[in-house]
N, C-alpha and C positions, 0 to 999 in steps of 0.2 A: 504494500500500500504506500503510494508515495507521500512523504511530506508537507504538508499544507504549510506555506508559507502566506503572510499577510506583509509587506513593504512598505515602512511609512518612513518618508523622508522628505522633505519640501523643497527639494535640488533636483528638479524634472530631469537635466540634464545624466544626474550619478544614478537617478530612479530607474531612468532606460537602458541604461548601462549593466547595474544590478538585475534588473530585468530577463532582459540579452542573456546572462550570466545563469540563470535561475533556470529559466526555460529549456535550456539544451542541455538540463540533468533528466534523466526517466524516473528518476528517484524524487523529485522534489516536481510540486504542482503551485502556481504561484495564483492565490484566489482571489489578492486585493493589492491594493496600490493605497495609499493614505498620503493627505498632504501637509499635516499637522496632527496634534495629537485627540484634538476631540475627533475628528474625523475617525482614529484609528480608533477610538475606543466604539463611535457607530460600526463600522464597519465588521469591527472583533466581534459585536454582537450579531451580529447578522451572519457572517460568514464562516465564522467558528475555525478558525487556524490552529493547529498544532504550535506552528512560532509562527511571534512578531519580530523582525525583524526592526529595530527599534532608534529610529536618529535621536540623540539625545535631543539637540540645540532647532527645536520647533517651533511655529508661531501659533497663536492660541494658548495650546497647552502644551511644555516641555514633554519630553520623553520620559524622564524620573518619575514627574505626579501622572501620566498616560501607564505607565506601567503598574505604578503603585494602585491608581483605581481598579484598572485588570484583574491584577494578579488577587484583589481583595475580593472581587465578584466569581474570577475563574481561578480558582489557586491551580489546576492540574494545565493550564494554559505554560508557555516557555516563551519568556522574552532572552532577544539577544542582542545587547544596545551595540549600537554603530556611533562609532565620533572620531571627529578632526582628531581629538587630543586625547592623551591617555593620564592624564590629568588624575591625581591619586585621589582628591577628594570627589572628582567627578565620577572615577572608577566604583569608591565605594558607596556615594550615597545612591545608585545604579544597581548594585548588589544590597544594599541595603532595601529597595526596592522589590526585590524579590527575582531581580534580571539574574539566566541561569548563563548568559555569557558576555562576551564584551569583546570588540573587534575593533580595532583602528582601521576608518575608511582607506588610508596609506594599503592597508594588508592586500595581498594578491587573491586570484581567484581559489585556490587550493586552500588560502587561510580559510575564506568566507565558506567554501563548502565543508573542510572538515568543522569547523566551527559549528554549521547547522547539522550537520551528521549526529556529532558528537552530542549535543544538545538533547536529539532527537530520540538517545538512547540514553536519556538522565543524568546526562553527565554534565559536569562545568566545564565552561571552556573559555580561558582567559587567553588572546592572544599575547606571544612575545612580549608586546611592550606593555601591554595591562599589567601581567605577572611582575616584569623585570620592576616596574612602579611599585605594588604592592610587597614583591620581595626586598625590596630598598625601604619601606615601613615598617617593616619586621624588625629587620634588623638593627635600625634603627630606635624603635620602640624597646627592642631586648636587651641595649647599651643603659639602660633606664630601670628595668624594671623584670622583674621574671615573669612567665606567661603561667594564670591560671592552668594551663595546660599541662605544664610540668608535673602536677599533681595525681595525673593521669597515668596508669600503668602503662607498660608493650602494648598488651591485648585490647585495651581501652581506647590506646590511638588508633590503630590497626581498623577496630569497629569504628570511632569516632569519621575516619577517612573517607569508609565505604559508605555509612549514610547519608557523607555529607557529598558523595557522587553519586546517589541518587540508587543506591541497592536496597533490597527488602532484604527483612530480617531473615528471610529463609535462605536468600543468595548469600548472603553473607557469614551464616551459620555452613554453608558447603565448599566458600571459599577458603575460612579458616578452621574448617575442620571439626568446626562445634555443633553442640545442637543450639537448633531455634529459641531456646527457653533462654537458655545461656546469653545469647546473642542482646533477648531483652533484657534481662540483668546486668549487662556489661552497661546498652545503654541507657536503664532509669540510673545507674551511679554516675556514668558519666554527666547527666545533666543535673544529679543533685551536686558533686562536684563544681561543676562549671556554673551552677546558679542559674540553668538556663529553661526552657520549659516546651521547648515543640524541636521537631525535626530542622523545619525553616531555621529555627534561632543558632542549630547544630550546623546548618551549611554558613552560614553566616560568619557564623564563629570561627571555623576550618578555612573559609577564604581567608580572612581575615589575619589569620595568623599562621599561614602556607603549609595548612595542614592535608591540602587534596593534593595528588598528582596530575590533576588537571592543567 
C-alpha cells in the first residue's frame, strides 16, 4: 500500500519540485498540496494522509502550531517538518510538536525519500544536520549537568530507544530476548525514573538527549 503523503509548503516553485520528486516513487501517493498551515490542517481532515510533509516558516498559521493542532486531533497521523534552517530551537520546538522527522530543504532526493520511508515504518528520522544541531546540545548540556538518564540501567536504555522508534512492546520483548511482561516493567520504571508519563513524552525525551539511533 503506498504512502499517503499530504505537501504543505507556500514556495509553489520547491512544491512542484517536491512534487516531481514524490510522484515517480510507486511506493509513495501524493493526495494534497497545502499552501499555509490552516489550509493543511483542512485538507489533513478531508484527505486523511499517513505524513505531512510539513514547511515550518508558513503564512496564516506556522508549521509548529499546524502540526501541534494535528497531531492533538490525529495523534497516529506523522509529521515530517521541512526548513531552510536547522536551527536547534526550531529543531526542537518541531519535535516538541509531536513532528516524527525533520529534513533541511538543502537535503537531496534520497535524504527526503528515506526520511519518508523511514517515518512511514515508526521510526525518527532526523536529517544530518538536524542531529549534528541537536548532538552539539547534548553535549553541551552534559559539560553542565548529568542526564536524568544516567539513572537508567543497560536494559532500561536499550527499551527506553526502541519505544522511543516507534516499537511495540511485543517487538521489543523478541528483539531483546525478553518477555512482553518484562518489556512493560522495564518501561512503567523507566518513566517513574525519568518523571515522565506517556510514550510521546519517552520519544521526546530520547530525541532530546541522543538516545535513538535514528
Amino acid at each position: 500500500m503506498a504512502i499517503r503523503i499530504l505537501l504543505a509548503d507556500d514556495h509553489k516553485i520547491l512544491r512542484e519540485a517536491l512534487k516531481g520528486i514524490l510522484e515517480r516513487e510507486h511506493d509513495i501517493a501524493l493526495v494534497g498540496e497545502a499552501n499555509d498551515g490552516a489550509e493543511t490542517i483542512r485538507l489533513t481532515r478531508e484527505v486523511h494522509p499517513d505524513i505531512v510533509l510539513m514547511d515550518i516558516g508558513m503564512p496564516v498559521m506556522g508549521g509548529i502550531e499546524a502540526a501541534r493542532t494535528l497531531l492533538a486531533e490525529q495523534p497516529e497521523l506523522k509529521v515530517i517538518a521541512l526548513s531552510t534552517y536547522s536551527d536547534r530551537r526550531i529543531v526542537l520546538q518541531m519535535l516538541d510538536a509531536g513532528a516524527r522527522g525533520y529534513i533541511v530543504k538543502s537535503a537531496g532526493r534520497d535524504e527526503l525519500l528515506r526520511g519518508i520511508r523511514a517515518v512511514s515504518h515508526g521510526r525518527i528520522y532526523l536529517c544530518p544536520d538536524a542531529s549534528a544541531v541537536l548532538v552539539d546540545s547534548v553535549r553541551a548540556r552534559s559539560l553542565c549537568e548529568p542526564f536524568a538518564s544516567e539513572r537508567l540501567g543497560k536494559r532500561e536504555r536499550e527499551v527506553l530507544q526502541l519505544l522511543a522508534e516507534g516499537h511495540t512492546s511485543p517487538t521489543i520483548g523478541k528483539k531483546l530476548h525478553i518477555a512482553t511482561s518484562t518489556v512493560e516493567v522495564h518501561r512503567r520504571n523507566i518513566m517513574r525514573k525519568l518523571e515522565l508519563h506517556s510514550i510521546a513524552e519517552l520519544t521526546k525525551y530520547a530525541i532530546r538527549n541522543g538516545l535513538t539511533s535514528s
